[in-house]
Residue, then its C-alpha position, 0 to 999 in steps of 0.5 A: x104512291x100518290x100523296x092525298x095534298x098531292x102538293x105543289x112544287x112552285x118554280x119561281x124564274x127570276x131575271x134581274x134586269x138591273x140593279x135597279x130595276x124590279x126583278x121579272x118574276x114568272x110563276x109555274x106550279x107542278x103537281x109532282x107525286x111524292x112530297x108531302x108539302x109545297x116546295x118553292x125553286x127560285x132561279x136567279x139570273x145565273x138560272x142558279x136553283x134556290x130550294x126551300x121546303x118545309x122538311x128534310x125530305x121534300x128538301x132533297x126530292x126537290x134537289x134532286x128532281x131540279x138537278x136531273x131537270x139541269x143534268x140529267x145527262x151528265x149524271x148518267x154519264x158519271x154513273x156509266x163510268x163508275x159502274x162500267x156501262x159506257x159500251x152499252x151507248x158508246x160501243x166497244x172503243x170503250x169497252x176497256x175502259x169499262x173492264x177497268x172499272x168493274x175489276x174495281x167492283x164499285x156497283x157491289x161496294x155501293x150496295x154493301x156501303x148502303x146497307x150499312x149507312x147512317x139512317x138519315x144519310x140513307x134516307x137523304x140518297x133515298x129522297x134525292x133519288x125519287x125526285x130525280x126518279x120523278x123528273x125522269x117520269x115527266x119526260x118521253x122521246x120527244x123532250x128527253x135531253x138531246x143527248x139521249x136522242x142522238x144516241x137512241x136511248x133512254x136514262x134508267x131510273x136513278x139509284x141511291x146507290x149511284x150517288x156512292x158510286x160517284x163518291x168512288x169515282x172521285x176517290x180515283x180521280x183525286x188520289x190514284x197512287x199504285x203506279x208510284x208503289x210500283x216504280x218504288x218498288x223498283x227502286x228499292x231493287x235498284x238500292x241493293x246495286x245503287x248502295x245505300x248512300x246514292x239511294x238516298x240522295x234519290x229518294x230523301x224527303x229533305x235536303x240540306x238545301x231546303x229553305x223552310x218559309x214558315x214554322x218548322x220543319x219536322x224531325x224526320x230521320x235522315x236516313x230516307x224512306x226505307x230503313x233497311x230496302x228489301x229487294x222486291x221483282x217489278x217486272x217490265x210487264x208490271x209496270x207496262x200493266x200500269x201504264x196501260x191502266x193509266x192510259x184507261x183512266x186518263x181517258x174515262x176522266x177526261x171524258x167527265x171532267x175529272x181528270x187533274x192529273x198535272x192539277x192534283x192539288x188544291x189551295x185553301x186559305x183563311x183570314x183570322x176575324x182579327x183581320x177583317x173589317x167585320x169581325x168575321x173570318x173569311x175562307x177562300x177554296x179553290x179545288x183544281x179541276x178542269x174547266x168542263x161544260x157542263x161544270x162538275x160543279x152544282x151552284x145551289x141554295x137549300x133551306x128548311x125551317x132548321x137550316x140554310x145552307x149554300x154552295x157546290x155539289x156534285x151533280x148526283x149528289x144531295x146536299x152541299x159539299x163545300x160551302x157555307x151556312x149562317x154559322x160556318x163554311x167550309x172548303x175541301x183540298x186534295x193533298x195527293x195522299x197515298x191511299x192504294x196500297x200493292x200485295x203480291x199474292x202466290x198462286x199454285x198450279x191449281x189457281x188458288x191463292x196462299x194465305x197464311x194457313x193454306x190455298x184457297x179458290x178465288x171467287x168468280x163475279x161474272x159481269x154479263x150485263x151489257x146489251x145494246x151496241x156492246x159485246x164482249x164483257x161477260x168473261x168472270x172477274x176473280x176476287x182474293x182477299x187482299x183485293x175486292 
């Protein structure tokens, strides 16, 4: 629907030649369909996007169409792998890796997550996804990025719901921790023949020997983890499913920059404005991913007449996740939580799954959608309760 201002989106380039020297300022003006206001982009020297518009909206539509104009094919990478559709460009060598996401059901999470959001967070991912939306409108065959031309393909439009499956897509990369529940498990078996005491020393949190550095350490019983351990059967299949699984998700992430495996940590510090010369506190993050090209980091500076704000976002994502604004900064740390938890279901002859009053049929949630230069994917996914 064309706007009747049918404004402008002004992209300022600005290249500072030195810092004494006036800044080389070249001028193009847009008219893009779909804001209600002129919105202002200034890059700087680094090509860094500055964005100021006269409202939310037009904030968030200028983010995301200048995002897709710097990374386009980045973003639809990391949305081909949260859904499962890398086989459609890449072929079966992924094929997979793409049946493993999609036991995850993240595109149906993301559609019952956007059902129920925050009215104005939904409407930022809404205004985001137009203007990536319109950016994608500008471009044919023969500018699209060089990505999309090797592989003979063109990006679909981009969905609110794709920036939620990003966020599930981190939400594994950080913090994947059902392999651990299973060697666990299996060493709870291992208590009942190991006994109790040399159990223990296996598995104790503290030691006598620890050294505390700083404050106290908390009054956590010395009897381990497991009170009473209950033999639970891991069998040498389960774990080889675990490996193999991992072995999958190593290789997706990796291939998007957001594998950190042997990184999983981040450090953060702060300095009291006691300490500083202006009064003021300071805050270093330093959040562990790898090196990658392009970055999983988007440098960007927002502004509307309310607010100011800078920082990184990831690509795909509106706003900015750490950063700061006149009044605060904030940063992010992964500290490896275990957040996945492992039930064992019984199942009777028929297939059905026991629950506390009786056996039910498992839904069916048949994946059938991949085309082009994938086949193989259209066999039915099965649900319980405890799992999608």
């Amino acid at each position: 629907m064309k706007n009747k201002l049918n404004p402008l989106l002004v992209v300022v380039f600005v290249f500072l030649i030195s810092s004494f020297c006036l800044a080389q300022v070249a001028t193009k003006n847009l008219s893009v369909n779909g804001i209600k206001e002129p919105v202002t982009i200034r890059r700087d020297g680094r090509s860094i996007p500055y964005i100021e518009a006269a409202n939310d909206s037009d904030l968030y539509f200028a983010q995301g169409y200048i995002t897709a104009s710097d990374r386009l094919w980045q973003i639809d990478l990391l949305r081909r792998v949260a859904r499962g559709e890398l086989a459609e460009i890449f072929g079966k060598q992924v094929l997979e890796e793409d049946k493993r996401w999609r036991r995850y059901g993240f595109s149906k999470i993301a559609e019952d997550s956007m059902a129920t959001l925050n009215p104005q967070l939904k409407k930022a991912l809404e205004d985001y996804a137009r203007g990536v939306n319109a950016y994608i409108a500008t471009l044919d065959k023969e500018t699209q990025p060089v990505e999309f031309k090797i592989l003979q393909y063109s990006p679909a439009a981009w969905k609110p719901t794709d920036t939620i499956c990003l966020g599930k897509i981190l939400a594994d990369g950080l913090s994947s921790t059902y392999r651990l529940d299973l060697i666990r498990a299996s060493l709870n078996s291992a208590a009942v023949r190991l006994g109790r005491e040399k159990f223990m020393d296996l598995t104790n949190n503290t030691t006598p020997d620890d050294l505390i550095l700083f404050g106290r350490d908390l009054n956590i019983s010395s009897t381990g983890l497991i009170q009473n351990p209950v033999p639970v059967e891991v069998t040498a299949a389960d774990l080889q499913f675990a490996e193999n699984d991992a072995a999958l998700r190593k290789s997706s992430l990796e291939r998007v920059g957001l594998y950190a495996e042997d990184l999983a940590a981040s450090n953060n510090w702060v300095i009291s404005g006691k300490r500083t010369a202006d009064g003021k506190p300071l805050l270093a993050n330093d959040p562990h991913l790898q090196p990658a090209a392009p970055g999983i980091w988007y440098l960007t500076h927002l502004s509307t007449p309310e607010m100011r704000v800078s920082g990184v976002t990831f690509p795909g994502v509106p706003g900015i996740v750490l950063g700061h604004n006149a009044q605060i900064a904030w940063g992010a740390t992964n500290v490896g939580p275990d957040v996945q938890d492992l039930y064992r279901e019984t199942f009777n002859d028929k297939g059905e799954y026991k629950t506390p009053t009786r056996f039910h049929r498992r839904p069916k949630r048949r994946c059938s959608t991949l085309k082009k230069r994938a086949t193989g994917l259209s066999s039915p996914m099965k649900r319980v309760r405890n799992l999608l």
